[in-house]
N, C-alpha and C positions, 0 to 999 in steps of 0.2 A: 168494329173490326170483324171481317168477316171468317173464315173457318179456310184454312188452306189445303190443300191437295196434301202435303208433304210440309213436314217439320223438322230442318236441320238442326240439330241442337249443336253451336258451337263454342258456345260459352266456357272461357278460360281457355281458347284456344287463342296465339296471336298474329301477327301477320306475318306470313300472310292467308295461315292455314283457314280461317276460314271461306275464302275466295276458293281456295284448293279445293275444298272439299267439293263448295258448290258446284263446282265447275266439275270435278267427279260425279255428281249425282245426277246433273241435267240428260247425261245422253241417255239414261234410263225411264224419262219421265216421259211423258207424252207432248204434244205441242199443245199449247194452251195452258197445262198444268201451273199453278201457284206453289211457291217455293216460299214457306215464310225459317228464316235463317236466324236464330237465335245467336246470339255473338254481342257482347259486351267487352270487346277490343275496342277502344273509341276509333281507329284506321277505319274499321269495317263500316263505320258511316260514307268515309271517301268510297276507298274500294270497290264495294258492293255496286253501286251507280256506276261506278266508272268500267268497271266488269262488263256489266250488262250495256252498256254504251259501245264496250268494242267489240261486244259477244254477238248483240243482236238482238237482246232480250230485256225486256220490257221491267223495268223498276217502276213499282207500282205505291210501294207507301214503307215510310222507315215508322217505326213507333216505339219510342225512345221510352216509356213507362211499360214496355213489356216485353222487357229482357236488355238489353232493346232488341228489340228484331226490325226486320225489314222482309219485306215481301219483293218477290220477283215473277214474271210470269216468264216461262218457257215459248 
C-alpha cells in the first residue's frame, strides 16, 4: 500500500458524512492527488466508489485491514 497525498480520517463518522467530507476536501487538492479516507461506516464501502463514479474521480483501492480505508485519486 503505497503513501497517499492526503489522509481523511473519518472514522466513527456515519453516512453520509464521510462522502461529505471527501467531497469538501477535493476542491482543495490538486488533480492527480490520492485521497486515502479512513471510515469504518460499512455504507462507505458502497459510497465511496459510487461518489467517485459520478464525481469523475478515479477509486483506486479499498483496504478493509487498514481502518478500512479506501483510496481515491483527484
Amino acid at each position: 500500500m503505497s503513501e497517499p497525498d492526503e489522509v481523511l480520517d473519518c472514522r466513527g463518522q456515519r453516512c453520509p458524512l464521510p462522502v461529505i467530507n471527501l467531497a469538501r476536501r477535493v476542491p482543495g487538492l490538486p488533480a492527480g492527488a490520492v485521497v486515502r479516507v479512513l471510515a469504518d461506516d460499512p455504507a462507505a464501502a458502497v459510497d465511496i466508489p459510487a461518489w467517485c463514479r459520478m464525481r469523475g474521480h478515479e477509486f483506486l483501492a479499498a483496504h478493509p485491514d487498514a481502518g478500512p480505508a479506501y483510496d481515491v485519486r483527484v
